[in-house]
Structures are given as structure tokens and as C-alpha cells.
N, CA, C and O atoms as a printed pandas DataFrame, in Angstrom:
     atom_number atom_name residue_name chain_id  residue_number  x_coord  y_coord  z_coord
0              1         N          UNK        A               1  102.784  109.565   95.021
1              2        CA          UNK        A               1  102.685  108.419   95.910
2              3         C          UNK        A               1  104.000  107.639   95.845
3              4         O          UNK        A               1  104.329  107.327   94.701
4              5         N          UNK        A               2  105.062  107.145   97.117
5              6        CA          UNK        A               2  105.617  106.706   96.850
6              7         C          UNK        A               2  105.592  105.281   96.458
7              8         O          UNK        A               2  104.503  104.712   96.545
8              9         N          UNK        A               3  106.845  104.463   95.949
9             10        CA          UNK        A               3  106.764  103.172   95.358
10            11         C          UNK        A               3  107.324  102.319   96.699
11            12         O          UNK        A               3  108.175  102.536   97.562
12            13         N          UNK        A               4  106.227  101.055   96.351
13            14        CA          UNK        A               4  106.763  100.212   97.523
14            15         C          UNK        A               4  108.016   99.351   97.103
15            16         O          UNK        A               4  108.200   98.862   95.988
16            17         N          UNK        A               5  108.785   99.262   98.127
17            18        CA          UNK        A               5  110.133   98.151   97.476
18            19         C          UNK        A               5  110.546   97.044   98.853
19            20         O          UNK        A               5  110.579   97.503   99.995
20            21         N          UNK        A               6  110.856   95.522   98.574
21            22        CA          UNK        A               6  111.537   95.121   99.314
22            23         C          UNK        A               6  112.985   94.225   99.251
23            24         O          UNK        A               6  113.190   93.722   98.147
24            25         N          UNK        A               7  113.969   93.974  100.247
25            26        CA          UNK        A               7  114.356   93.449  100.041
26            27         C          UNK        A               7  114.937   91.888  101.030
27            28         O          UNK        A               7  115.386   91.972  102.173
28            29         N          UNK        A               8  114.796   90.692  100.331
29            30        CA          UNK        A               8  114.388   89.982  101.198
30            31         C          UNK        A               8  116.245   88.702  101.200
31            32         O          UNK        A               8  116.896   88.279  100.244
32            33         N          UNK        A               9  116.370   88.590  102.121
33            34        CA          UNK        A               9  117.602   87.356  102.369
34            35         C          UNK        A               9  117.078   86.391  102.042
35            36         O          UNK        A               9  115.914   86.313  102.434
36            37         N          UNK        A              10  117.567   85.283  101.259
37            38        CA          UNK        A              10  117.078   84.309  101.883
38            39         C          UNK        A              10  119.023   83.487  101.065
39            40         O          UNK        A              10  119.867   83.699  100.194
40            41         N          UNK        A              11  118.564   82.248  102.559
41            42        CA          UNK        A              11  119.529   81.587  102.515
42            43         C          UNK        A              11  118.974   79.882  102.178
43            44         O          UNK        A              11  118.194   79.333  102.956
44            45         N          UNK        A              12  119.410   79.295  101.138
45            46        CA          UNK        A              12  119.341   78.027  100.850
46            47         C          UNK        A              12  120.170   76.492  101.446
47            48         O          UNK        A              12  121.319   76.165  101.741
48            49         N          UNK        A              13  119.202   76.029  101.415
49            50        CA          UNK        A              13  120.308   74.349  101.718
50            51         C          UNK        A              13  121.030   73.928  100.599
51            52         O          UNK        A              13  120.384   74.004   99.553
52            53         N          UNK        A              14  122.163   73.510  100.499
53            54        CA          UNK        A              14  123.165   73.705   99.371
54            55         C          UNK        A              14  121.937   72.721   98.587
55            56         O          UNK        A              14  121.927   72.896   97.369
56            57         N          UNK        A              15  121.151   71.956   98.980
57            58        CA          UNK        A              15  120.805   70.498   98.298
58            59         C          UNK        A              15  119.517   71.167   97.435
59            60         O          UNK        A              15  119.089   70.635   96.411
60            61         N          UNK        A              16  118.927   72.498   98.040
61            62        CA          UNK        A              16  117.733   73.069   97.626
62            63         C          UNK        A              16  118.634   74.288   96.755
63            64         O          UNK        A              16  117.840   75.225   96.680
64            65         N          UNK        A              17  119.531   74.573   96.278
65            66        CA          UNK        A              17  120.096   75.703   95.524
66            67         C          UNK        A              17  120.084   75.841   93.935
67            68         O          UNK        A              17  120.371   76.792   93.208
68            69         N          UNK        A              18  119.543   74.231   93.594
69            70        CA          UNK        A              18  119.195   75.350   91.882
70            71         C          UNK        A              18  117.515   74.949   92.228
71            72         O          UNK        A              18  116.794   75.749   91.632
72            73         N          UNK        A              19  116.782   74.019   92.956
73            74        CA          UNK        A              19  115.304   74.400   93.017
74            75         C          UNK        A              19  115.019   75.678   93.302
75            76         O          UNK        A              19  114.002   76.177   92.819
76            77         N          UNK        A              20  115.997   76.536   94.260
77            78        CA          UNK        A              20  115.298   77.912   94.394
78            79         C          UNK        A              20  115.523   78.900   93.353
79            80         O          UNK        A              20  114.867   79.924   93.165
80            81         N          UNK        A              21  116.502   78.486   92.715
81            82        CA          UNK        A              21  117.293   79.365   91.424
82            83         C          UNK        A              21  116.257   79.255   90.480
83            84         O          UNK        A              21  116.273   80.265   89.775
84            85         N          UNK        A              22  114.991   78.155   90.016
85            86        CA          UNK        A              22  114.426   77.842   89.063
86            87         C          UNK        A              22  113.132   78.476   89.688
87            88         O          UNK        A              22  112.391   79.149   88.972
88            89         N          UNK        A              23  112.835   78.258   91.098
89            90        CA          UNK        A              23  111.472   78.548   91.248
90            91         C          UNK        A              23  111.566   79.983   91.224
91            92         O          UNK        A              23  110.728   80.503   90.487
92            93         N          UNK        A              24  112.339   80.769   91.815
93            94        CA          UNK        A              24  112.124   82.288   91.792
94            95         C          UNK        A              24  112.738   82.963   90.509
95            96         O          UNK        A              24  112.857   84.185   90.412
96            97         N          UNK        A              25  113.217   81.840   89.278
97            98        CA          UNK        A              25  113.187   82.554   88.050
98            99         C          UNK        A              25  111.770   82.556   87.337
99           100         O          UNK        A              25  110.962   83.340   86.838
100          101         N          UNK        A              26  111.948   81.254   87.583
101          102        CA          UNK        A              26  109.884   81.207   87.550
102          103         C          UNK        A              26  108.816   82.395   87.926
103          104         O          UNK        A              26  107.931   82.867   87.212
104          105         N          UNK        A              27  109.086   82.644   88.929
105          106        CA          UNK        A              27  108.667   83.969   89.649
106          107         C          UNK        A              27  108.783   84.995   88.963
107          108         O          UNK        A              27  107.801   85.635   88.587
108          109         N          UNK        A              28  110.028   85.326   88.683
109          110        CA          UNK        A              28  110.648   86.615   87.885
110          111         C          UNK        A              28  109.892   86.666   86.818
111          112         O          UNK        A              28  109.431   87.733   86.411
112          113         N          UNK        A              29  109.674   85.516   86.236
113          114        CA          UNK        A              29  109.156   85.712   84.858
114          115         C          UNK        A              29  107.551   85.798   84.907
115          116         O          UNK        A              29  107.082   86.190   83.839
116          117         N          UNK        A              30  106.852   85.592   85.647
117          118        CA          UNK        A              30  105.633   85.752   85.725
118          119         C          UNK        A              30  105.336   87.437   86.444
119          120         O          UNK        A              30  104.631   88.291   85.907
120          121         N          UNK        A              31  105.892   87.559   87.434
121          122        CA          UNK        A              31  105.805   88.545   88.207
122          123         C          UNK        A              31  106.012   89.989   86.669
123          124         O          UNK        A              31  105.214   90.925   86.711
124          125         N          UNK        A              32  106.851   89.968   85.750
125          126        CA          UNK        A              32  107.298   90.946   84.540
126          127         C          UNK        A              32  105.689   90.241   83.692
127          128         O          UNK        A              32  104.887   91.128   83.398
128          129         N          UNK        A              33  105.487   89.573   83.525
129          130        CA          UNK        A              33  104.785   88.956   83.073
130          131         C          UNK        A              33  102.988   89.478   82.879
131          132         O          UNK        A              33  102.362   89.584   81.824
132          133         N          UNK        A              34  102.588   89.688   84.054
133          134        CA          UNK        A              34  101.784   89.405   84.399
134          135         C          UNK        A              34  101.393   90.776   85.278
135          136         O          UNK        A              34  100.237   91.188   85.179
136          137         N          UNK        A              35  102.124   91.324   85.940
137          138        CA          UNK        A              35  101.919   92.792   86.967
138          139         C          UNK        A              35  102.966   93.590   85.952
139          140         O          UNK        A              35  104.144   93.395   85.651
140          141         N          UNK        A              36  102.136   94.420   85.628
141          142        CA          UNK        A              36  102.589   95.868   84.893
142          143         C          UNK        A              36  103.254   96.825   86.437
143          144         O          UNK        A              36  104.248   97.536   86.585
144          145         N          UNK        A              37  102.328   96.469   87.219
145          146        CA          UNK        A              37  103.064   97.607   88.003
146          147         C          UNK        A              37  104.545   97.141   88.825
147          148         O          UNK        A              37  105.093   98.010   89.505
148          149         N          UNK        A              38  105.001   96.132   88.766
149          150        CA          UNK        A              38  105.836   95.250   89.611
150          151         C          UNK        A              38  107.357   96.115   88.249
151          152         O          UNK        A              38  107.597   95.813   87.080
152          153         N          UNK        A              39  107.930   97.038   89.040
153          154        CA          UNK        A              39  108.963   98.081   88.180
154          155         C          UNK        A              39  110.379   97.146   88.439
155          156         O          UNK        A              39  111.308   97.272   87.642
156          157         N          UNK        A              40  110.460   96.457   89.282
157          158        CA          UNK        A              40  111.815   95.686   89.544
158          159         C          UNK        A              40  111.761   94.374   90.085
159          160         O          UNK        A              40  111.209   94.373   91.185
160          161         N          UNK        A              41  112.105   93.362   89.735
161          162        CA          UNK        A              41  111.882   92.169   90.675
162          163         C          UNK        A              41  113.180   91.424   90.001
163          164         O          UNK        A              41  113.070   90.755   88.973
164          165         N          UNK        A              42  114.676   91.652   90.836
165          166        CA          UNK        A              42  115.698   90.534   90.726
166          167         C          UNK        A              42  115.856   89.697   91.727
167          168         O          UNK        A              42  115.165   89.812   92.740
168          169         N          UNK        A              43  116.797   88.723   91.593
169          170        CA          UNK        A              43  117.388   87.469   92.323
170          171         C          UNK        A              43  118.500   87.695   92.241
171          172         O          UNK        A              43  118.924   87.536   91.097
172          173         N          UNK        A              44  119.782   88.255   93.513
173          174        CA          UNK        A              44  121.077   88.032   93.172
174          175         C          UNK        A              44  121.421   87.075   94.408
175          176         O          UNK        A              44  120.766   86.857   95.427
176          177         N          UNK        A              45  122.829   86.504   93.934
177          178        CA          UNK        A              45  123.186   85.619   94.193
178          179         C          UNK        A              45  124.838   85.994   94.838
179          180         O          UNK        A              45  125.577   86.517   94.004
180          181         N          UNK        A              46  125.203   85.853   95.685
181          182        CA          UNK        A              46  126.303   86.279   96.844
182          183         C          UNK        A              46  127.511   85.188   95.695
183          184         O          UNK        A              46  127.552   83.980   95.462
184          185         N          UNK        A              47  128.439   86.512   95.168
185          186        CA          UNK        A              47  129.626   85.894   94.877
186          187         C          UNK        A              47  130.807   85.250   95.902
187          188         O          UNK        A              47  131.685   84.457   95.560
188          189         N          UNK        A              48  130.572   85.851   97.352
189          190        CA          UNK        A              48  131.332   84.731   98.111
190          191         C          UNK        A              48  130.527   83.371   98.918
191          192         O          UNK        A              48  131.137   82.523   99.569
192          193         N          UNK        A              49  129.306   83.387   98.745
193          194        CA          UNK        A              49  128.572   82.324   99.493
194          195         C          UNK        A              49  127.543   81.834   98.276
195          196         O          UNK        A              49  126.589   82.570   98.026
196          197         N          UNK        A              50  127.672   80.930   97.716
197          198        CA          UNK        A              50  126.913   80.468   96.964
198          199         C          UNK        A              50  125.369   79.786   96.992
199          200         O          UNK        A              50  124.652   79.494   96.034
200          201         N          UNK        A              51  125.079   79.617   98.664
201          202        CA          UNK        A              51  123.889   79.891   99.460
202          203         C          UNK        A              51  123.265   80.539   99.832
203          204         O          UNK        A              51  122.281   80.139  100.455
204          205         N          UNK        A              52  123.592   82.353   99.580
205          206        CA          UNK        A              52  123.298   83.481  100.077
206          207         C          UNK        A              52  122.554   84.459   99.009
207          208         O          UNK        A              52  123.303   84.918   98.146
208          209         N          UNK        A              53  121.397   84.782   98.955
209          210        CA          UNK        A              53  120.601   85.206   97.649
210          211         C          UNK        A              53  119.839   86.333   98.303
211          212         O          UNK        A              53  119.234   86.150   99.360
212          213         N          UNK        A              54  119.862   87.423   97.723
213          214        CA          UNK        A              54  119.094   88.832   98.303
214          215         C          UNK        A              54  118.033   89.098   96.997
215          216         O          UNK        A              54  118.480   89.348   95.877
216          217         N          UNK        A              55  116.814   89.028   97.230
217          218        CA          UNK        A              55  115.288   89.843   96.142
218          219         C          UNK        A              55  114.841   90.935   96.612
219          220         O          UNK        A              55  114.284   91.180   97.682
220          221         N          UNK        A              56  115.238   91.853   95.378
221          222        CA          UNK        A              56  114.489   93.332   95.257
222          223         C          UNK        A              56  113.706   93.361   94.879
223          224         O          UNK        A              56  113.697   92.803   93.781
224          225         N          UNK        A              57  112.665   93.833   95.224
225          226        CA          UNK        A              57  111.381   94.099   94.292
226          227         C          UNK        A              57  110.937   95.909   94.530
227          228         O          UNK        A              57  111.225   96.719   95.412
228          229         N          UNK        A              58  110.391   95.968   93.687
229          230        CA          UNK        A              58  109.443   97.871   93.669
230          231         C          UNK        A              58  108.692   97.401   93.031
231          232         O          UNK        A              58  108.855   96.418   92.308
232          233         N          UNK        A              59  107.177   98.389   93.283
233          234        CA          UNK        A              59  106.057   98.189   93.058
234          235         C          UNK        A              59  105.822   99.703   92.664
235          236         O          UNK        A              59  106.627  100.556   93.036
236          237         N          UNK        A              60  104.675  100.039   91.884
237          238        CA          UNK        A              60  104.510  101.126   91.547
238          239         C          UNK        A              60  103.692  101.924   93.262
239          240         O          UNK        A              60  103.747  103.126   93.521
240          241         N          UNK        A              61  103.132  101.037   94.011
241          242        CA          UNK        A              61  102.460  101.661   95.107
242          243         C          UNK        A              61  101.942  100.531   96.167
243          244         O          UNK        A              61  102.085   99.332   95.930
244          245         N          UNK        A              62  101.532  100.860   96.961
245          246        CA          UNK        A              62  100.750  100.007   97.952
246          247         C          UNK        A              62  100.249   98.850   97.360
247          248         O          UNK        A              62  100.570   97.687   97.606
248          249         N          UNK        A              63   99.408   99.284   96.531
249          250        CA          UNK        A              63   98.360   98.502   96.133
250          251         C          UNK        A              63   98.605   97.655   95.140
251          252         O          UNK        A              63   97.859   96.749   94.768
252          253         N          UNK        A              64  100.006   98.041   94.555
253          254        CA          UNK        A              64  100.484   97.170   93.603
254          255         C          UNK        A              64  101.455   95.895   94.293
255          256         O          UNK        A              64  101.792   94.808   93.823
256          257         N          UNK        A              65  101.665   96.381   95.276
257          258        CA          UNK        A              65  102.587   95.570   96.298
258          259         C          UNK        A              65  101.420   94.333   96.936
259          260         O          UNK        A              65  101.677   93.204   97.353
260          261         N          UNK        A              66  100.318   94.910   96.844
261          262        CA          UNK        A              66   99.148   93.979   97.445
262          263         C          UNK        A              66   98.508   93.278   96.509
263          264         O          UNK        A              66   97.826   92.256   96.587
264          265         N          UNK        A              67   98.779   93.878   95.720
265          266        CA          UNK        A              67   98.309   92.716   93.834
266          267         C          UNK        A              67   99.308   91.516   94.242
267          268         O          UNK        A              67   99.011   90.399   94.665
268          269         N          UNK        A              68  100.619   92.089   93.983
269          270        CA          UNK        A              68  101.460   91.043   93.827
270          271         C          UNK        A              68  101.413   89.955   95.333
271          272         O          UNK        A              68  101.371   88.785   94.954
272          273         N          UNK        A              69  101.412   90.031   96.405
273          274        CA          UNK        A              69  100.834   89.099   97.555
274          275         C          UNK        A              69   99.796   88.686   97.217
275          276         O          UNK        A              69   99.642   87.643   97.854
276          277         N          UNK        A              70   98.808   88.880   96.484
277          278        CA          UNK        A              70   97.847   87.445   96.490
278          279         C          UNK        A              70   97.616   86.857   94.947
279          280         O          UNK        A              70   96.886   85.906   94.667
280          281         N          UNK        A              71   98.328   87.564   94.108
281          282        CA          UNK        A              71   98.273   86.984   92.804
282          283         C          UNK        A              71   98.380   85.252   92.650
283          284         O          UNK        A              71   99.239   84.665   93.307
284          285         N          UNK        A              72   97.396   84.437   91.685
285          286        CA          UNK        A              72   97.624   83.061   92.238
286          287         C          UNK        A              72   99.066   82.319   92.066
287          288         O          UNK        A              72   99.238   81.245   92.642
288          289         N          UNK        A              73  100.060   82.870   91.305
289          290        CA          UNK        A              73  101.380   82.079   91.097
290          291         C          UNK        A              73  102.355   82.396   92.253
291          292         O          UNK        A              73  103.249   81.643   92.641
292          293         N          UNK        A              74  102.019   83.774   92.814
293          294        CA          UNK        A              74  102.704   84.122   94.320
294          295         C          UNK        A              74  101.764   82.778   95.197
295          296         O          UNK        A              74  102.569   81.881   95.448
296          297         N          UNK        A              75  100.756   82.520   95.558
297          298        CA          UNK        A              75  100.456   81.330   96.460
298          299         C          UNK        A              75  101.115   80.071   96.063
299          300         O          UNK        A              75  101.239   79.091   96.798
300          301         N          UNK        A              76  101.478   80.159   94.989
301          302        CA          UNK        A              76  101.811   78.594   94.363
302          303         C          UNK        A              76  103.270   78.173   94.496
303          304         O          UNK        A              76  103.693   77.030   94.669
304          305         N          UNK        A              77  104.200   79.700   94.343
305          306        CA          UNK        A              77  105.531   79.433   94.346
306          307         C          UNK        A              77  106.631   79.855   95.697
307          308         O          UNK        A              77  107.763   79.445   95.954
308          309         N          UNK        A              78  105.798   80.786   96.353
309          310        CA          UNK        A              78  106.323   81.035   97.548
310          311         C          UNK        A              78  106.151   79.669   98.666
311          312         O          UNK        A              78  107.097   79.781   99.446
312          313         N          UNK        A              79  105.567   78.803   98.931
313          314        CA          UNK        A              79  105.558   77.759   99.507
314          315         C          UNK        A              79  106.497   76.943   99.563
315          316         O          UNK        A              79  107.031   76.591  100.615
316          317         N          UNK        A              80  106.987   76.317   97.774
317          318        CA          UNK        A              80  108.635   75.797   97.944
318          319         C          UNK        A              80  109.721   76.285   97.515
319          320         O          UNK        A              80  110.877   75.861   97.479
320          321         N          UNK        A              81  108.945   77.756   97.010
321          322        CA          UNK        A              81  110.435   78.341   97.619
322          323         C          UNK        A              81  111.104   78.708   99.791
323          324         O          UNK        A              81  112.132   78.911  100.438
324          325         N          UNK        A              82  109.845   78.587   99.944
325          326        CA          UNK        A              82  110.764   78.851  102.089
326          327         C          UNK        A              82  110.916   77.497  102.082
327          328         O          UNK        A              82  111.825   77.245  102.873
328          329         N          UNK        A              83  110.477   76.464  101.578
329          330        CA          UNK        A              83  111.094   75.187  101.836
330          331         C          UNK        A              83  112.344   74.718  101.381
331          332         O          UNK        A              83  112.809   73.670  101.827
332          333         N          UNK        A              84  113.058   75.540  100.355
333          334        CA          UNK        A              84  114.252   75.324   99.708
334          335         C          UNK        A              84  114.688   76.442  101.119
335          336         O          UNK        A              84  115.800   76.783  100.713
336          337         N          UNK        A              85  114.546   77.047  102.204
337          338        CA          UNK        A              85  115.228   77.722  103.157
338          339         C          UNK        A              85  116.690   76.885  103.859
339          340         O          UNK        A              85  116.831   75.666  103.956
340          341         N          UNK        A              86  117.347   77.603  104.145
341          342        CA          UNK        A              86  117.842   76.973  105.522
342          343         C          UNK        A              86  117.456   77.312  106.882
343          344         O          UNK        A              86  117.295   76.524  107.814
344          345         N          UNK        A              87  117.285   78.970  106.891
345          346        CA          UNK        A              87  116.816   79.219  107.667
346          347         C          UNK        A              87  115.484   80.334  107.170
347          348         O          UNK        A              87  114.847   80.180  106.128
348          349         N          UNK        A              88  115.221   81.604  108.300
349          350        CA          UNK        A              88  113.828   82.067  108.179
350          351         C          UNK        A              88  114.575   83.470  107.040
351          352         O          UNK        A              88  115.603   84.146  107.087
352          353         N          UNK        A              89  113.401   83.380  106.108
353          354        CA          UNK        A              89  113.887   84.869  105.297
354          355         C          UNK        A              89  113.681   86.025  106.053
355          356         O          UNK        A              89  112.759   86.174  106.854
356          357         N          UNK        A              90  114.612   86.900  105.774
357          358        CA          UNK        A              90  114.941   87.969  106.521
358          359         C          UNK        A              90  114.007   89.117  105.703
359          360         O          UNK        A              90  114.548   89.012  104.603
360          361         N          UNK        A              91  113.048   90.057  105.531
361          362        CA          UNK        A              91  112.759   91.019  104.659
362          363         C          UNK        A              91  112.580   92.486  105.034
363          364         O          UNK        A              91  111.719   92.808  105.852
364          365         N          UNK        A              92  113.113   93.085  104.644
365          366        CA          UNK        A              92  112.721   94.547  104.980
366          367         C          UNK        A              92  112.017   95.759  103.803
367          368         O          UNK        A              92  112.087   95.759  102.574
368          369         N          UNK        A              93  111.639   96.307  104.330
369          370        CA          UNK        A              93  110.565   96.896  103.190
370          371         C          UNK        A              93  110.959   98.349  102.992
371          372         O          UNK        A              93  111.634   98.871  103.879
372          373         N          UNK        A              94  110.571   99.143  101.801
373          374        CA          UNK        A              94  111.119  100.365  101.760
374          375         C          UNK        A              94  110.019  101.444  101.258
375          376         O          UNK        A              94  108.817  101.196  101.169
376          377         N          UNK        A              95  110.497  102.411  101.013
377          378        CA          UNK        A              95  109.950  102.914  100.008
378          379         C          UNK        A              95  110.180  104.536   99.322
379          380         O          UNK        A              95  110.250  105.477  100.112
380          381         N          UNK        A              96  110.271  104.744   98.093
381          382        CA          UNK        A              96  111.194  105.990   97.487
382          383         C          UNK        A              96  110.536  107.228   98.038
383          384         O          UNK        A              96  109.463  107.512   98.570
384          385         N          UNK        A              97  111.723  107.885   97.654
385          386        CA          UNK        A              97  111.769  109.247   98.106
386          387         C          UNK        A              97  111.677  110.408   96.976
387          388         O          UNK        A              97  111.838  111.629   96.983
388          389         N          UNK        A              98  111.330  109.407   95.976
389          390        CA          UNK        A              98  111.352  110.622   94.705
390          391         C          UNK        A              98  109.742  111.219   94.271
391          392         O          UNK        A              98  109.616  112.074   93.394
């Protein structure tokens, strides 16, 4: 079965840029935390735009990808994190070939 993966843009208001840095470390750490099947989940951060942040995530499968969407700290922290947005997150979804 392949693994689900995404990866999502998101761009911050300079004024919202360490709230999003804290809430989606927050994230990170629960998401390792808490979902065994969640195989990757970083936050990088654009060395020429210091507003510009891309999240990978892989999941072991579908269904682990659907754990992690309704788990209760995903309802709690995805809310201000799109409010730390500037604009709309961009996401595209994948999935392996191995």
C-alpha cells in the first residue's frame, strides 16, 4: 500500500512569523508524539524569504493520513496556524512509489 505524503506552502505575516514557528513546532511534536504512523512531519523555512515555509508530511497510508485530520490537537492548532497566513496555503498531496 502506498504511503500518503503532503506538501503544503504556507506563507506568513512577518507579525505572525514566530507564532507560526511555535504553533507548528507544537504540531511537530505531538504529531511524532502521538501517531506512530505519521513517518515524516517537518517545517522548513525559505533561506531567501523569511516568510516562506514549506510542510512535509508521510503517513504510513490512507488511513493514517485520516487519523492525523481529525486527531483533537490537529482541530486545535490548525485554526491559528491559517490565521498566522498571509495568504491561502497552497497543498499538494502525493504518494510513494516504493
Amino acid at each position: 500500500m502506498p504511503k500518503k505524503s503532503f506538501i503544503a506552502r504556507l506563507r506568513t505575516r512577518p507579525e505572525k512569523r514566530e507564532d507560526l514557528i511555535a504553533l507548528q513546532t507544537e504540531l511537530k511534536r505531538l504529531v511524532f508524539a502521538q501517531e506512530p504512523d505519521a513517518l515524516v512531519y517537518e517545517l522548513f523555512q525559505s533561506e531567501t524569504d523569511p516568510d516562506l515555509f514549506e510542510c512535509v508530511a508521510t503517513f504510513r497510508d490512507e488511513a493514517a493520513f485520516d487519523a492525523h485530520m481529525t486527531i483533537d490537537f490537529h482541530d486545535r492548532l490548525v485554526p491559528p496556524i491559517l490565521e498566522c497566513l498571509a495568504e491561502d496555503m497552497t497543498i499538494a498531496f502525493y504518494r510513494s512509489l516504493d
